[in-house]
C-alpha positions as CSV (number, residue, x, y, z in Angstrom):
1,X,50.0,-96.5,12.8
2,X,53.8,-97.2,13.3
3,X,55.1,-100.8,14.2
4,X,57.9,-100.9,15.9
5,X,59.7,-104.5,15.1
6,X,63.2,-106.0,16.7
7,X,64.7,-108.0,15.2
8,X,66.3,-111.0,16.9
9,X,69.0,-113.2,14.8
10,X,72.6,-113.9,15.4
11,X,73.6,-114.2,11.5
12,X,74.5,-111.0,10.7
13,X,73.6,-111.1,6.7
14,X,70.6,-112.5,7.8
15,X,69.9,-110.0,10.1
16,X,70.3,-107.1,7.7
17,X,68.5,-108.9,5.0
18,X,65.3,-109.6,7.3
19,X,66.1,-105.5,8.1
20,X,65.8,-105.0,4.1
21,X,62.7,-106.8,4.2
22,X,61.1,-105.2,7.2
23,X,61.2,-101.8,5.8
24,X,60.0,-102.2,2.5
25,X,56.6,-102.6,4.1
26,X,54.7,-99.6,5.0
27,X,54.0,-99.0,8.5
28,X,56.8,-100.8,9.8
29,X,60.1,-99.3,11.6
30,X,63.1,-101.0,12.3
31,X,63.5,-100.0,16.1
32,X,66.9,-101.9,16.5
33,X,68.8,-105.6,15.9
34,X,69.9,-108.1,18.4
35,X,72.6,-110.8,18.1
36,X,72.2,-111.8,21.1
37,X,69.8,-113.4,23.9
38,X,71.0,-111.4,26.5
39,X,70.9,-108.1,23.9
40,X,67.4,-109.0,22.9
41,X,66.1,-109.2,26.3
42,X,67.7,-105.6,27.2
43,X,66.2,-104.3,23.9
44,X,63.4,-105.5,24.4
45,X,62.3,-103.9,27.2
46,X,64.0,-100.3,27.0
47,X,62.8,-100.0,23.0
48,X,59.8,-101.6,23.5
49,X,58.8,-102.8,20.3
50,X,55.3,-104.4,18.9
51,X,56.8,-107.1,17.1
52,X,60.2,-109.4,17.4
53,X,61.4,-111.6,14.7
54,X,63.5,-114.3,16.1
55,X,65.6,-117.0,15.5
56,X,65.7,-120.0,17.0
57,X,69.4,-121.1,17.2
58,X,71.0,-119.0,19.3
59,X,75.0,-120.3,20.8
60,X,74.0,-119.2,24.2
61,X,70.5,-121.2,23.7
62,X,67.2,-121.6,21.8
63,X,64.9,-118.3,21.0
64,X,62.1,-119.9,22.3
65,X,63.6,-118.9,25.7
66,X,63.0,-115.4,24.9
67,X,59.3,-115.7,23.9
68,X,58.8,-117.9,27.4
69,X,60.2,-115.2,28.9
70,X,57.9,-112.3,27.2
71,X,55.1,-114.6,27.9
72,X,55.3,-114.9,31.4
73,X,56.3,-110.8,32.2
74,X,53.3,-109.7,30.0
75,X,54.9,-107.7,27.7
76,X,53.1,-106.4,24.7
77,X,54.9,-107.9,22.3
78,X,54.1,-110.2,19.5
79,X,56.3,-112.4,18.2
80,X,57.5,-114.3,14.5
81,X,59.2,-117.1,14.7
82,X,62.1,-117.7,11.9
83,X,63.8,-120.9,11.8
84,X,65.2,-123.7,9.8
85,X,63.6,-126.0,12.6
86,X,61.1,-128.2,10.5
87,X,60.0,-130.2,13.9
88,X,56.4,-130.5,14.4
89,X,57.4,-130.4,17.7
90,X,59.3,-127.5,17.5
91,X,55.9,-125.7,15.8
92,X,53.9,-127.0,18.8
93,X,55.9,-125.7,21.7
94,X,56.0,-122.4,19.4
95,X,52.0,-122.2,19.1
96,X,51.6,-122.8,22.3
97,X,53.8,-120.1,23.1
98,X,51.4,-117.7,21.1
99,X,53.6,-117.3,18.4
100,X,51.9,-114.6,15.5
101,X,53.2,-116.7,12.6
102,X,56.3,-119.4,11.6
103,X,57.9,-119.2,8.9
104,X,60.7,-121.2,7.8
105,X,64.2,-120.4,5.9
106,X,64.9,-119.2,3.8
107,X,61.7,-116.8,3.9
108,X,60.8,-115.4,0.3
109,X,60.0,-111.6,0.2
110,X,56.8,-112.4,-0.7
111,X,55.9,-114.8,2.1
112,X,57.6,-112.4,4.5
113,X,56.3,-108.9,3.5
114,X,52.7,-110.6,3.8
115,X,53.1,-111.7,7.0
116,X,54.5,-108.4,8.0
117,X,50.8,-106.6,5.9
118,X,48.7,-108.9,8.1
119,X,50.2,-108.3,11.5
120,X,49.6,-104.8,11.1
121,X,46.3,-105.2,9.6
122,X,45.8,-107.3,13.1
123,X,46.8,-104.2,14.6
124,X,44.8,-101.7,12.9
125,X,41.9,-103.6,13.8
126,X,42.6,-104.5,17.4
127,X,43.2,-100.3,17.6
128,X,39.5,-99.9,16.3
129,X,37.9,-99.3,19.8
130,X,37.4,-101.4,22.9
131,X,33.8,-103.3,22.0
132,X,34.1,-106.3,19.9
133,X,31.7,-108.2,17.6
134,X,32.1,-112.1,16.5
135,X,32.7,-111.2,13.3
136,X,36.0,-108.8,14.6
137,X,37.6,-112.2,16.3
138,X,36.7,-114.6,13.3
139,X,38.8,-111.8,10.9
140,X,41.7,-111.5,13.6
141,X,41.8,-115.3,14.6
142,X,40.8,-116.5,11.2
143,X,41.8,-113.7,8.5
144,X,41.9,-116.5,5.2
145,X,38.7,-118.2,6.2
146,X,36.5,-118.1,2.9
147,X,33.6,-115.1,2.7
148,X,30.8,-114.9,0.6
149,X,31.9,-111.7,-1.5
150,X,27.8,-110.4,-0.8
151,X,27.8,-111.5,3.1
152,X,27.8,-108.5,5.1
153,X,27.9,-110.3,8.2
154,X,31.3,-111.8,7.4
155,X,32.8,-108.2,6.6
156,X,34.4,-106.2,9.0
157,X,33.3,-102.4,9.3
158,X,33.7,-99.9,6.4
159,X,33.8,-103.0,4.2
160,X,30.9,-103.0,1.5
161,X,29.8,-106.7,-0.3
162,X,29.3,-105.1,-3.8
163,X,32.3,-102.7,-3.4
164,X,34.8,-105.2,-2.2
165,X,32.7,-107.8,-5.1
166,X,34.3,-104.5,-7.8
167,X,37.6,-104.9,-6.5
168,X,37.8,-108.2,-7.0
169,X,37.1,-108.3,-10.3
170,X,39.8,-106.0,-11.1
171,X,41.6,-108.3,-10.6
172,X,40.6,-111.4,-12.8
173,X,42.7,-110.4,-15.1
174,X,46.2,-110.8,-14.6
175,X,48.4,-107.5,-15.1
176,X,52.3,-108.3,-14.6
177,X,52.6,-104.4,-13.7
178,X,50.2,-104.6,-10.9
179,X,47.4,-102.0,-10.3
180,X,47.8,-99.0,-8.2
181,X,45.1,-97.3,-5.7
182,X,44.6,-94.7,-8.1
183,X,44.2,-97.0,-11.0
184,X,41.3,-99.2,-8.9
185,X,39.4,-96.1,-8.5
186,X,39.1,-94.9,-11.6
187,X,38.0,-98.2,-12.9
188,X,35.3,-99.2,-10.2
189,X,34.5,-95.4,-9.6
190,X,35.6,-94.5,-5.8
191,X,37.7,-92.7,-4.1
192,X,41.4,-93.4,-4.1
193,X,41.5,-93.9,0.1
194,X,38.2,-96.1,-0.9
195,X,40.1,-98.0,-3.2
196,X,43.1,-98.4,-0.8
197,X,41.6,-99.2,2.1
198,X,39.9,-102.1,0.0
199,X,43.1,-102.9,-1.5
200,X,44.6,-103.4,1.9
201,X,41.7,-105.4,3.4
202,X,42.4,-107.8,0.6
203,X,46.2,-108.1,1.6
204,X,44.9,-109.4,5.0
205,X,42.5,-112.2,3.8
206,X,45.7,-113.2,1.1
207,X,44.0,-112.5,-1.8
208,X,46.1,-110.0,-3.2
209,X,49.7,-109.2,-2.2
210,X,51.7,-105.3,-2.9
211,X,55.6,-104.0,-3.8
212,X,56.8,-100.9,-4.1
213,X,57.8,-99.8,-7.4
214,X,60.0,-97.0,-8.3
215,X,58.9,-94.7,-11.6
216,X,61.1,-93.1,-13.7
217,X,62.1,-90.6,-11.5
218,X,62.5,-92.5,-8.2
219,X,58.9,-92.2,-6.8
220,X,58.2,-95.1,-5.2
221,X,54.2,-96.2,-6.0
222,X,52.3,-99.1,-4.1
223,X,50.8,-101.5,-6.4
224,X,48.9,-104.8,-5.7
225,X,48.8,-107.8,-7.8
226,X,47.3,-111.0,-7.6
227,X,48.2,-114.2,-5.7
């Protein structure tokens, strides 16, 4: 699954860093990059993207303009606010706006990319099918709310207690290199999509956070390390 981001900022270094960022993650595709208000709002709707990072200070006005205006037509579009704005009130009128997340600048790589893992993890599940139990909003509305490891009931589907309990402990020990799929499979005894698909549900709850490293000859390999 493919999302589509825009990205909204008039600094241009900033812009293209915030690019940098956007496509180190996997699953995400830089659809195009907006200056401007007036651009954004053009963009937009022709490329139609699932996710806008914006900016708040804009010369022509404040980004919270924009998401007023993809609020009231509708769109589909979720939306991350970036800003240097430390206002509570400027974090209100953004929640109440239905903003996805806020973070604040300068963004670390690390803080950004894992926004970036949950909102498609948010997606992936929302894709699932149209039903819905409690459990499905309490892990999209409340994805770092504590879980007994052995509580199926708290897990979402295709997520064992004693498999996701193995996973964890692979990672009590710290291991600067990280761990790759492969490597959590061969040491709890799955599957390396098992493994993964673990590996990524842990991403979402912030337990564990993933880079891509490049080998020795330029192959790039996922590995996840511990927060």
């Amino acid at each position: 699954m493919i999302t589509r981001v825009l990205i909204v900022e008039d600094d241009v270094r900033i812009a293209d860093l915030h690019r940098r960022f956007t496509e180190r993650v996997q699953g995400c595709e830089v659809v195009g990059i907006a200056h401007r208000l007036d651009d954004a709002r053009d963009m937009a709707e022709a490329l139609e993207p699932h996710l806008i990072l914006l900016d708040l200070y804009f010369p022509e006005g404040p980004g919270t303009e924009l998401l007023r205006e993809i609020r009231t037509r509708n769109l589909e579009i979720d939306v991350l606010l970036i800003t240097a704005a430390r206002e509570v009130g400027t974090l209100k009128e953004a929640l109440r706006g239905g903003v996805f997340d806020y973070l604040i600048k300068p963004v670390t790589a690390e803080r950004f990319h894992e926004c970036l893992m949950k909102f498609c993890a948010y997606r992936a599940r929302l894709g699932l099918g149209n039903a819905i139990e409690q459990r499905d909003v309490d892990t999209l509305l409340h994805p770092a709310s504590p879980c007994a490891p052995m509580d199926s009931n708290c897990l979402p589907k295709g997520i064992d207690g004693l498999t996701l309990t193995k996973v964890r402990g692979v990672f009590e020990q710290p291991e600067p290199a990280g761990r790759g799929a492969e490597d959590v499979a061969e040491l709890i005894g799955v599957s390396r999509s098992t493994a993964r698909r673990y590996l990524e549900y842990l991403i979402s709850e912030g337990t564990l956070y993933a880079d891509v490293v490049y080998g020795s000859v330029g192959r790039p390999e996922r590995r996840y390390f511990s927060r």
